[in-house]
KOLZASE-819788 format. One line per 2 residues: number of its first residue (from 1); for each residue y, z, x of N, C-alpha, C. Coordinates in nm, 3 decimals. Example, Ala and Ser with C-alpha at 12.3 -4.5 7.8 and 13.67 -1.06 7.14 Angstrom:
! KOLZASE-819788
1 = -0.569,0.780,1.319,-0.450,0.780,1.230,-0.330,0.780,1.320 | -0.225,0.708,1.285,-0.106,0.714,1.367,0.003,0.787,1.290;
//
This chain:
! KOLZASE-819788
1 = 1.967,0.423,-0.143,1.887,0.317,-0.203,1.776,0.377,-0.289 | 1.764,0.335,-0.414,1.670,0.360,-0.474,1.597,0.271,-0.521;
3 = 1.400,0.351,-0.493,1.327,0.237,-0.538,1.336,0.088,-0.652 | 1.409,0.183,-0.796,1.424,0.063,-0.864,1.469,-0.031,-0.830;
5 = 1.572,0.018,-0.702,1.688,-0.108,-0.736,1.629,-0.265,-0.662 | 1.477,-0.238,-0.606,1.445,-0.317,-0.563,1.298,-0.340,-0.645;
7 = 1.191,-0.264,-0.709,1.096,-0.281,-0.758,1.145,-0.353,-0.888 | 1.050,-0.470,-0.866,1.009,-0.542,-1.009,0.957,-0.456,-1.121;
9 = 1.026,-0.442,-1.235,0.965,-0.372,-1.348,0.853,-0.439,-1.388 | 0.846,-0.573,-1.353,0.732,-0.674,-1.455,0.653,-0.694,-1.347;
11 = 0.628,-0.642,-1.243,0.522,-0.655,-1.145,0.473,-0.516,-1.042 | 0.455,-0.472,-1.203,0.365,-0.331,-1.209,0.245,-0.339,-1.256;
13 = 0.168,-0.338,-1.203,0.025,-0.323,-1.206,-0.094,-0.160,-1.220 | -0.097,-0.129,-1.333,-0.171,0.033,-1.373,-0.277,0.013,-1.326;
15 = -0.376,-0.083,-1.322,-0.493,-0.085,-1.287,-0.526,-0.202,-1.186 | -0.518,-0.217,-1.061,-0.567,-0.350,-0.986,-0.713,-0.354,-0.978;
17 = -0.736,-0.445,-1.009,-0.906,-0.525,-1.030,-0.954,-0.534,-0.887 | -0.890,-0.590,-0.785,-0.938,-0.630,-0.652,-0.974,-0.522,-0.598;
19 = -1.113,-0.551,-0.492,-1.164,-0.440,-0.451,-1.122,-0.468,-0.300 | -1.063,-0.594,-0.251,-1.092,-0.607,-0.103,-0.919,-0.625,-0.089;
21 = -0.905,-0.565,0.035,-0.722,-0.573,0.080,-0.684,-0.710,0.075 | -0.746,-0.856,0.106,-0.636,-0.976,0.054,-0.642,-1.003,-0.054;
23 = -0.752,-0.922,-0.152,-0.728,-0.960,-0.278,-0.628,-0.886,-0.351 | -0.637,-0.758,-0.266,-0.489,-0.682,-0.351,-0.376,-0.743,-0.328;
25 = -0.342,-0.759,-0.175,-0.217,-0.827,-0.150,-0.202,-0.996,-0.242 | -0.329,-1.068,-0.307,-0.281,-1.163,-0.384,-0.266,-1.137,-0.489;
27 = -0.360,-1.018,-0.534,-0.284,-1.000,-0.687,-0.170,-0.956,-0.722 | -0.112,-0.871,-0.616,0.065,-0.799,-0.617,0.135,-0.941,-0.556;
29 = 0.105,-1.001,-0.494,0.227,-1.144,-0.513,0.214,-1.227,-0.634 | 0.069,-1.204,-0.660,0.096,-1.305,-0.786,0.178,-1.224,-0.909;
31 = 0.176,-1.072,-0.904,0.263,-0.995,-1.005,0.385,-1.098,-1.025 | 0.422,-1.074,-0.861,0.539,-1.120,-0.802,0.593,-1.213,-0.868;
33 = 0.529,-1.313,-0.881,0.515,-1.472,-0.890,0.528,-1.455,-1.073 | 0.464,-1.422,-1.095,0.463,-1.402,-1.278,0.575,-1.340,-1.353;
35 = 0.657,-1.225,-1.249,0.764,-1.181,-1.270,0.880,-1.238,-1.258 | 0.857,-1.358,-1.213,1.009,-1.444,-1.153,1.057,-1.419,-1.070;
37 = 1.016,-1.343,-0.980,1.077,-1.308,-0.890,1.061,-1.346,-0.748 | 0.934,-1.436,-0.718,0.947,-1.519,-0.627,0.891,-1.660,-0.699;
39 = 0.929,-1.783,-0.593,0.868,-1.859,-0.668,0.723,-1.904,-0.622 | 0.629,-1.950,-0.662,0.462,-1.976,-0.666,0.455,-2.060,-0.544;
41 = 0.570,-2.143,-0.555,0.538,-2.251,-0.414,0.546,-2.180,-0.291 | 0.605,-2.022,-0.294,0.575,-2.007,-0.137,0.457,-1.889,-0.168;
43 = 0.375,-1.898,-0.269,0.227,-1.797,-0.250,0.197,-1.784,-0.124 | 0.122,-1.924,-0.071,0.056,-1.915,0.047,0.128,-1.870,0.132;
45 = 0.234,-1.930,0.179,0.302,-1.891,0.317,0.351,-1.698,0.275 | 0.362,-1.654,0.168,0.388,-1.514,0.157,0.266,-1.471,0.193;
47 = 0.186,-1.487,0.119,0.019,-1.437,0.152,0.013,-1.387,0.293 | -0.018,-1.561,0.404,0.020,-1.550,0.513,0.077,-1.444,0.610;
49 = 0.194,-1.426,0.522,0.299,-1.314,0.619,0.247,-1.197,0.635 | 0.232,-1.202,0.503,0.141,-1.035,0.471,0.022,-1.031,0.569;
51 = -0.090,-1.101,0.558,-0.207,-1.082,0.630,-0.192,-1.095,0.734 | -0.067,-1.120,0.831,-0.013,-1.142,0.934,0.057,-1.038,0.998;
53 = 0.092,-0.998,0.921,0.157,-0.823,0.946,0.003,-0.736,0.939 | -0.068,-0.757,0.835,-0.241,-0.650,0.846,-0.263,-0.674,0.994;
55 = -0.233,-0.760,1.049,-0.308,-0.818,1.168,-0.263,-0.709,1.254 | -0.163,-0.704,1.278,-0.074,-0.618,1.406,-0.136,-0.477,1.358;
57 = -0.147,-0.413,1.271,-0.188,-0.294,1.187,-0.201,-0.265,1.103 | -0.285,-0.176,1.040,-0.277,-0.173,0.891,-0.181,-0.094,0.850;
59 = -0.118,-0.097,0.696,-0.024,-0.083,0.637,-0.062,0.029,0.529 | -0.158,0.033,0.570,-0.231,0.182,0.483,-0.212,0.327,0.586;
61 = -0.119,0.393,0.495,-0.047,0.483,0.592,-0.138,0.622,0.561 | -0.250,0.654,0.495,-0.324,0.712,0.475,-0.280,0.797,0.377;
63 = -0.370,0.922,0.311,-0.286,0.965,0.198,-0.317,0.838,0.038 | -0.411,0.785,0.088,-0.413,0.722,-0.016,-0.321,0.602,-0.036;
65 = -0.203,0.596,0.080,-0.104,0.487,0.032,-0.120,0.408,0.134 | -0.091,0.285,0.076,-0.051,0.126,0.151,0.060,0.052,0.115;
67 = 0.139,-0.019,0.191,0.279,-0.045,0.170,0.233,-0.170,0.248 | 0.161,-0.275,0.190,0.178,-0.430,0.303,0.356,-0.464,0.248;
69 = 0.383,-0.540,0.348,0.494,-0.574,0.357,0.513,-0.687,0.436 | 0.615,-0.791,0.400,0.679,-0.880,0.542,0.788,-0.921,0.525;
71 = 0.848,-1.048,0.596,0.950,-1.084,0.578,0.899,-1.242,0.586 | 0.972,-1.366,0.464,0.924,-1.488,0.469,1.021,-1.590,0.421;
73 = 1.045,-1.666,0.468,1.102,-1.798,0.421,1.103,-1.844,0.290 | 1.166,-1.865,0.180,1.165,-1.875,0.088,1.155,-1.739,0.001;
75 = 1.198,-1.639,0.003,1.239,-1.504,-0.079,1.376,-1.463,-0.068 | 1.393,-1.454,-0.187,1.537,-1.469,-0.174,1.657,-1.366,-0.169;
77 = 1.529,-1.210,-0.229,1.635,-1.138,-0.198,1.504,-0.973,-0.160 | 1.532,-0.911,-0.156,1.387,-0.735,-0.114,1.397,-0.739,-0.259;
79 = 1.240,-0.773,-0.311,1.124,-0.707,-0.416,1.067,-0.661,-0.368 | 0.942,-0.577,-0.515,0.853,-0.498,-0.422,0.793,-0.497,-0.594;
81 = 0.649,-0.529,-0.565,0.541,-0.468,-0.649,0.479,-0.411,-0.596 | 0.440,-0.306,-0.752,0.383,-0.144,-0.758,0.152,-0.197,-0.752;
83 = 0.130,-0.110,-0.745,-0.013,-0.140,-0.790,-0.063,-0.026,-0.801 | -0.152,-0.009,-0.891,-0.226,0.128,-0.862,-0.418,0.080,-0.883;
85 = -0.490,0.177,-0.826,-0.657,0.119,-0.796,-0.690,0.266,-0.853 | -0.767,0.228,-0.959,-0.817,0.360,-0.982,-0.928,0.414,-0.876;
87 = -1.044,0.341,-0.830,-1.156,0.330,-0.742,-1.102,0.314,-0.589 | -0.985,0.297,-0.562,-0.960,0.276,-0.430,-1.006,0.147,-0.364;
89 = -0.945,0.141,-0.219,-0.912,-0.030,-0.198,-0.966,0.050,-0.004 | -1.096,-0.021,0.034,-1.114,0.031,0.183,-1.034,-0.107,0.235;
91 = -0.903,-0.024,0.262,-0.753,-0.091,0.344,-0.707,-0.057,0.505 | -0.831,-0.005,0.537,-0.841,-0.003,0.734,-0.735,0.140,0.745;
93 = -0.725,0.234,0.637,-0.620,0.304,0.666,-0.661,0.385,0.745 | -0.533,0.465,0.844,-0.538,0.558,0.914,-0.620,0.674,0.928;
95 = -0.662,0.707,0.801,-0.732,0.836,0.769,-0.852,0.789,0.735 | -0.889,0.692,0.722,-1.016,0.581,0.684,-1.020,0.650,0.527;
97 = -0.927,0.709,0.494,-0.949,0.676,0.314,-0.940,0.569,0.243 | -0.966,0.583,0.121,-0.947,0.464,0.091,-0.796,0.473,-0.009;
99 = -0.693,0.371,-0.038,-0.591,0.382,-0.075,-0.568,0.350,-0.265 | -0.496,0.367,-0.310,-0.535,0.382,-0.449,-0.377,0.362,-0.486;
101 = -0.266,0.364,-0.390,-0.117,0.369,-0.441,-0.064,0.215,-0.329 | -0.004,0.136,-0.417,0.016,0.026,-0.350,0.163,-0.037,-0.385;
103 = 0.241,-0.033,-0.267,0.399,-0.111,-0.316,0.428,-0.214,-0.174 | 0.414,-0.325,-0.258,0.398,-0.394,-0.152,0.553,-0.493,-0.164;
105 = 0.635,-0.507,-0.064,0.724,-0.548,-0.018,0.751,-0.629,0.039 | 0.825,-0.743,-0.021,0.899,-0.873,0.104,1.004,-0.898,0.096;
107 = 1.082,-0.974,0.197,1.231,-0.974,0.172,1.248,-1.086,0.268 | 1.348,-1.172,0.250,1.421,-1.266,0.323,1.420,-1.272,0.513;
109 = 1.383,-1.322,0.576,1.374,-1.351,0.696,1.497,-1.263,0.728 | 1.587,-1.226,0.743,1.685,-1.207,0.829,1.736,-1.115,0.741;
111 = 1.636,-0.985,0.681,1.705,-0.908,0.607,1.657,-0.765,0.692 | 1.680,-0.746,0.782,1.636,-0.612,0.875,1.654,-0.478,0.839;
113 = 1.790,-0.503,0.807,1.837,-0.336,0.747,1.798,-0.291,0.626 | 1.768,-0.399,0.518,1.732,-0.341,0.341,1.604,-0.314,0.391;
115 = 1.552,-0.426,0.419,1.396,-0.390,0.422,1.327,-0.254,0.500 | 1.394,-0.230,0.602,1.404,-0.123,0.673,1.414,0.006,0.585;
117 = 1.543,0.053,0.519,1.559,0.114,0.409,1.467,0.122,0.342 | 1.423,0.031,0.248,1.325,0.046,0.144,1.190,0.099,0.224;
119 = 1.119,0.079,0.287,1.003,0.093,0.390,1.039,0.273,0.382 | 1.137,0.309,0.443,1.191,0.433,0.442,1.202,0.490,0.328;
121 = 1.271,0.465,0.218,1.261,0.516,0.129,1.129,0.553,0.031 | 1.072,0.468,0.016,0.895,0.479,-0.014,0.826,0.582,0.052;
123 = 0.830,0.570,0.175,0.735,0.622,0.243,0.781,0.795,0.239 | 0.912,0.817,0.232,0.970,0.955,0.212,0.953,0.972,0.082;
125 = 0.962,0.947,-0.005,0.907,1.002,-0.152,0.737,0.998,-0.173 | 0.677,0.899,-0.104,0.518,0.886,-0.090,0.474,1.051,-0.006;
127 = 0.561,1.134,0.064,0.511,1.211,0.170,0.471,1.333,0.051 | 0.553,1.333,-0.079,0.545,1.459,-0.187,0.449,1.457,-0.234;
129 = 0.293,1.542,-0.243,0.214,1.529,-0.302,0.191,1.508,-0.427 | 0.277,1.570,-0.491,0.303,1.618,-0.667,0.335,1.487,-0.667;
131 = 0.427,1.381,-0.667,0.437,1.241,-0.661,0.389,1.161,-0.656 | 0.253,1.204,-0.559,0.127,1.082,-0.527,0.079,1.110,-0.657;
133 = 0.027,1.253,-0.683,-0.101,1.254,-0.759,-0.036,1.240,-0.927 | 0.133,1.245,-0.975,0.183,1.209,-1.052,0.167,1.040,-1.066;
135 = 0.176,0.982,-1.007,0.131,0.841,-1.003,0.029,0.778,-1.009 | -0.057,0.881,-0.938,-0.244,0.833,-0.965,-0.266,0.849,-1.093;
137 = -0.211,0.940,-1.160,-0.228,0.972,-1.268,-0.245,0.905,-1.401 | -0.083,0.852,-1.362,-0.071,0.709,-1.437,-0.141,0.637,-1.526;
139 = -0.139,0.578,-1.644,-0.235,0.508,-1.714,-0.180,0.365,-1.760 | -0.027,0.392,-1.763,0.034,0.243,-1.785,0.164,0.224,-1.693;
141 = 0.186,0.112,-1.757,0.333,0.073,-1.666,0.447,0.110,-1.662 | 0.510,0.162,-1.831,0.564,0.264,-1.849,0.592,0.423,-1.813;
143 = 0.483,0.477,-1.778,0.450,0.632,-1.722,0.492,0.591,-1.569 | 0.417,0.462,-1.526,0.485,0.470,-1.320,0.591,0.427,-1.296;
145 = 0.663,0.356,-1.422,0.861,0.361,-1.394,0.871,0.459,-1.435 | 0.872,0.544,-1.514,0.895,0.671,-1.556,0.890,0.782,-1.438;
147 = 0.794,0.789,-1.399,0.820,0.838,-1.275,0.869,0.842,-1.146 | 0.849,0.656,-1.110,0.963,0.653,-1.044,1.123,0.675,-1.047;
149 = 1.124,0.619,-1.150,1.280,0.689,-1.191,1.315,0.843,-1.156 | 1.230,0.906,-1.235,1.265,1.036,-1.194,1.240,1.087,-1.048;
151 = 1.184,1.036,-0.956,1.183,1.070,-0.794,1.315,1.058,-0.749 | 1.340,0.857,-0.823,1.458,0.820,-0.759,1.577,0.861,-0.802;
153 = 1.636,0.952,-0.940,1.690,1.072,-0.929,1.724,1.196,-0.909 | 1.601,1.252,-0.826,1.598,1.357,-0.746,1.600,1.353,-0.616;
155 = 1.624,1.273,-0.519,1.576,1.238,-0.389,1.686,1.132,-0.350 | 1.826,1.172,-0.341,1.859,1.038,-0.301,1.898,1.023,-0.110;
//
């Protein structure tokens, strides 16, 4: 599985504005939402899921990265918007850093195994440093498919 085959190209985000973790997680659904790729009427209840999953733990796996994620009623198939924070996002992470790389993920109620996968797959290409700091790097939307691509042809 490779990242693209599930990241929204049009809900890539180079610079996220939000400084506080539900504001990131609303601005990457609303990517979402702008991309066509979910529809607006289930914002809230996605929102929800998400801050519902923060609840049990945070999703900031330290390293700078956070991966909120859930699973919700009305999505119809595993997306995933990108985000990047130039200033960092204090996201309760593990390492109490603050996180700055953001792919946030939802998928269909009863989709265990993709979503599983993808979670996995992220987080194993997130572990390469040269990768993180290739992505922080980043200045547009173009350069962080660009790079993803090229992970997700080296790494399968």
């Amino acid at each position: 599985m490779k990242i693209m085959d599930f990241l929204s190209k049009k809900a890539i985000i180079a610079d996220i504005k939000s400084t506080k973790k539900e504001d990131v997680i609303k601005e990457l659904v609303d990517a979402l939402i702008e991309a066509g790729e979910i529809e607006k009427r289930i914002r809230n209840r996605l929102i929800e899921a998400l801050m519902r999953r923060e609840s049990l733990g945070s999703t900031a796996i330290g390293q700078g990265i956070a991966i909120p994620h859930a699973k919700c009623d009305g999505v119809a198939k595993l997306v995933a918007a990108f985000g990047l924070s130039k200033k960092g996002v204090d996201f309760d992470s593990l390492d109490g850093e603050p996180a700055y790389i953001f792919f946030l993920l939802v998928a269909p109620q009863d989709s265990a195994g993709p979503h599983l996968k993808a979670l996995a797959r992220i987080s194993r290409l997130l572990k390469d440093r040269y990768f993180r700091e290739s992505l922080r790097a980043c200045v547009d939307e173009k350069s962080i498919i660009k790079i993803i691509n090229q992970e997700d042809e080296k790494k399968i």
